[in-house]
N, C-alpha and C positions, 0 to 999 in steps of 0.2 A: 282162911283164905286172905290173903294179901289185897290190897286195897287193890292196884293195880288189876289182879285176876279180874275182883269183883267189875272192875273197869271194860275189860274184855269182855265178861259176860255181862254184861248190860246194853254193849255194844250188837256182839249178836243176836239176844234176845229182842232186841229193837229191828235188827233190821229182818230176822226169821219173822216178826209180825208183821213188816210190810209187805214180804214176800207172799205169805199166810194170806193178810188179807183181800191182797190181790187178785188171787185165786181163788180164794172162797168168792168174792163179789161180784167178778166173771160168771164164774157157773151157776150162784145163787140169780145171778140178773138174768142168766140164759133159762133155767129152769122155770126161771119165777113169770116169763112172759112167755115159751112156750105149753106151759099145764096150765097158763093163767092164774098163779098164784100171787095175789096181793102182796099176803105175810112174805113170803120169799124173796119176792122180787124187791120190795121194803128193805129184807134184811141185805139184800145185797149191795143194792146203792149205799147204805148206812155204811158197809163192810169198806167201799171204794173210798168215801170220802172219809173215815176213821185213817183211811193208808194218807191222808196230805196232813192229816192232825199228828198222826203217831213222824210222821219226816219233819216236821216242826220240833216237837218232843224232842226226835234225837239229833236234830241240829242245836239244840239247845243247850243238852247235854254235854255234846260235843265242845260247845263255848264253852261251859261251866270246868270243865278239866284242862282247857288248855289245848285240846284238839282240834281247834275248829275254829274259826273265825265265826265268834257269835254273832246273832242277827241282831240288827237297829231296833230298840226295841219302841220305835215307833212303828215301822215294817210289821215287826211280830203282832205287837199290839192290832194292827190291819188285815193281818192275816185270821189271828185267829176271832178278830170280828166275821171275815168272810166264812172260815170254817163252819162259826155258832148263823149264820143264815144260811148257808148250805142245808144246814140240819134242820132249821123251820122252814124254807122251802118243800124240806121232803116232808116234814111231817104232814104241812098241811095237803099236799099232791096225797098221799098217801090215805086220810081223813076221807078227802073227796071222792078217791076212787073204791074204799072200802064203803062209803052209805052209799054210793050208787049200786054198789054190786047186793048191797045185803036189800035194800030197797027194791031190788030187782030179779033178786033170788039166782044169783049169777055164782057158782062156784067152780076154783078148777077140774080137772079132768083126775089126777091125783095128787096125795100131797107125800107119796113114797119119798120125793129130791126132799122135800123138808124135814124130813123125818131124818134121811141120812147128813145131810149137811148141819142141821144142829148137834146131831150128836157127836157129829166127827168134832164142829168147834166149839163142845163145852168140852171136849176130851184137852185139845188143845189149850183152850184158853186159860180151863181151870191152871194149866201147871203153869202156863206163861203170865198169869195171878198172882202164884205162889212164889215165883219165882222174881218175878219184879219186883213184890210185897219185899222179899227178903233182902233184896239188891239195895232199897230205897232205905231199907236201915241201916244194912252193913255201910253206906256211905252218905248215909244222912241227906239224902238227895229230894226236895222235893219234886225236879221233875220229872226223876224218875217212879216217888210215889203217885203223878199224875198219869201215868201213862201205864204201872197199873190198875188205874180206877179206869180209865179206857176197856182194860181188859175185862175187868168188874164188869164193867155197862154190857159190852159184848155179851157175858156169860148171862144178864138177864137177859139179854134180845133171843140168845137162843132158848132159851127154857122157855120162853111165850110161842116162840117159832116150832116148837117142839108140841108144846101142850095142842094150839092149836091144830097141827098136822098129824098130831096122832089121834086126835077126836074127833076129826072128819075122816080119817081111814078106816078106822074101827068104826064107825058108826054114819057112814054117809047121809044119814039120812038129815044129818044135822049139819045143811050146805054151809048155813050160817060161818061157821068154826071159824075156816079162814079169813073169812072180813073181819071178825071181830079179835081174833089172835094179831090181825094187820092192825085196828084200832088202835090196839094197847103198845104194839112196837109203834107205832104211830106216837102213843103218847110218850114214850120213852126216849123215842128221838128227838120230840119238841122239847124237851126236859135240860134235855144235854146239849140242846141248842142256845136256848135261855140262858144259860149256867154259863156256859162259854162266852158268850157276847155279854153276862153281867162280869164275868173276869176279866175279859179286855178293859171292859171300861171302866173297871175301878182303880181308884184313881194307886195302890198299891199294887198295881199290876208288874209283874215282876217276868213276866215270859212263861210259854207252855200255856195248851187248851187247856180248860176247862174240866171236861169228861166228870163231874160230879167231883171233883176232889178242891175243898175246900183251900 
């Protein structure tokens, strides 16, 4: 494949995830606060504010090729500070509202929407993984290896979002499930918050979040 191709497909595979995520963070927010699911509702705001990190990403990209008038990367460097406290704002929201609920023995009504919505976006994300993974070498792109460690992060949120919503389905008697599956995407999202705001601010910051990718 042609450099240029791989150009094209990197473009669409960026903008099919912000579309993606869009929709999945809708439904997952909608889901997550009418069955009263923690875990869910967690993973869907995470799902919202991943779509203002991944439009950084490919405005990035965009400068790096010659397509796009790149951002200030003072601007950038500002931006993806506010992405990385976005993501400790939730985690800790998140934290508080999973010990109240497990302290209080509070679970939702079902957790069917988590069960289908992780598996639909580990189906997804695996290949938009595999797919970025290969795009970031064929053109030696870090920020496009950054974006898919994004998708990386994604595919653990769902396998905890997963685990937990299948352990409370099959076995209700263990309410607990979903506050503590919310904990752990709780801690994964503080994680990726960290990571982000310690990449802004070093001092070889170079543009593009964080999302685990070194």
């Amino acid at each position: 494949m042609t450099t240029a191709k791989w150009i094209r497909r990197v473009i669409w595979l960026s903008w099919f995830t912000i579309v993606y995520n869009v929709a999945e963070g809708v439904v997952s927010l909608w889901f997550g606060i009418e069955e009263e699911s923690i875990a869910l509702a967690g993973f869907g705001v995470d799902s919202l504010i991943e779509v203002t990190s991944a439009i950084v990403v490919l405005w990035r990209f965009r400068g790096e090729t010659g397509m796009g008038q790149a951002l200030a990367l003072a601007k950038e460097r500002a931006a993806t500070r506010a992405i990385g406290t976005l993501f400790i704002l939730l985690a800790a929201f998140t934290t508080g509202v999973s010990l109240w609920n497990l302290i209080h023995g509070l679970h939702p009504e079902t957790t069917l929407p988590g069960i289908a919505i992780s598996l639909l976006s580990l189906s997804f994300m695996f290949y938009l993984w595999r797919a970025k993974k290969a795009a970031s070498l064929a053109l030696n792109s870090r920020t496009v290896a950054q974006d898919a460690a994004c998708s990386l992060a994604c595919i653990q949120l769902s396998v905890v979002l997963l685990i937990g919503s299948a352990i409370y389905h099959f076995a209700p008697v263990l309410g607990w499930a979903d506050a503590a599956a919310a904990l752990v995407i709780a801690g994964f999202i503080g994680r990726e918050g960290i990571e982000t705001i310690r990449n802004a601010n070093s001092e070889d910051f170079t543009g593009g979040c964080g999302c685990g990718c070194a």
